[in-house]
Structure formats: C-alpha cells, structure tokens
N, C-alpha and C positions, 0 to 999 in steps of 0.2 A: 524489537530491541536492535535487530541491526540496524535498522533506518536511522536510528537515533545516534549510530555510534558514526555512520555513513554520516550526517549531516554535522558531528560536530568535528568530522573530517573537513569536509566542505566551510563549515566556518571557518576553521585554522587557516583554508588556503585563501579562504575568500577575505576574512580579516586584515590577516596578516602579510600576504603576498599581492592579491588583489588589487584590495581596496588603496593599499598605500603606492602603488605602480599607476594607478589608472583614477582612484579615487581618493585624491589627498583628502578632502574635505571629509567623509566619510571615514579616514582613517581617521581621524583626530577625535570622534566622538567615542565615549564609553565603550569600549567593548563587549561588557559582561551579557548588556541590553541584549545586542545584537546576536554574540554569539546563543542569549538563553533564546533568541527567534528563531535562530535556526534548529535547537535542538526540539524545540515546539513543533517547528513544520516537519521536520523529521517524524516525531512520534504520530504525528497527526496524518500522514502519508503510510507508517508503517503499518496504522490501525486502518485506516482505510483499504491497504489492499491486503489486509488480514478478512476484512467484511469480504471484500468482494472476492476472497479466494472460496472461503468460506460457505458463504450465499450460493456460488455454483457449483458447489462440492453438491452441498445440500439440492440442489435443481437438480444435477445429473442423478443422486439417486431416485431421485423421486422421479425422475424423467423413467429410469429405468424400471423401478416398481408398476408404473402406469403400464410398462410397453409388456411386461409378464403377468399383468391380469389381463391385458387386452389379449394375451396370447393363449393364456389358461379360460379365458371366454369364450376364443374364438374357436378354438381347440375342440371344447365340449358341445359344440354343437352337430347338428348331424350333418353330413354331407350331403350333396345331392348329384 
C-alpha cells in the first residue's frame, strides 16, 4: 500500500513538474494513462518486496529449525 501511495507521489512530481520543465512533448499527452502506470509499477514493486521480505522470513526460520535439529542430533549422541 505504501508503494502505491509513494508512486502516485512520484507521478504528481514527475507529471506535473517534470515532465512539463524537461518534457514538453510528454506533458501534453493524457495523464490519467501515465499516472494509472505509475500507480501499477508502484503496487507491483510493493508486492514484489512483500514476496521477497516474506520468502526470507520464511528461509531464516527454516534455516533456524535445521540448525536445532542439527543440534538436538548432535547433542544425543555419545561423546568420545
């Protein structure tokens, strides 16, 4: 959700201040287009490193569970 509300920040400055200082040609076209692209790439960057927060949350536990059998393994065996 923030990414989305972040990029339709970005569109405002990039639309409106941007595009018409550096890209006439580009300001003159539709805006609604462009700014609904940015709110697209936004949600689409938001869920992306929602996955990839996600995905290693879930790695480090599992990293962790491995490293506590390996230890209650290693543990139970006898010394010498």
């Amino acid at each position: 959700m923030w990414s989305t509300a972040a990029a339709a920040t970005v569109a405002v400055l990039d639309l409106r201040i941007i595009a018409s200082l550096l890209f006439p040609a580009i300001a003159t076209l539709s805006s609604w287009p462009q700014f609904a692209d940015h709110l697209m790439w936004g949600a689409c960057l938001g869920g992306t490193l929602h996955w990839l927060v996600r995905r290693r949350a879930i790695e480090e536990r599992r990293n962790q569970a491995a490293k506590i059998r390996f230890r209650r393994a290693h543990h139970a065996l006898p010394h010498r």
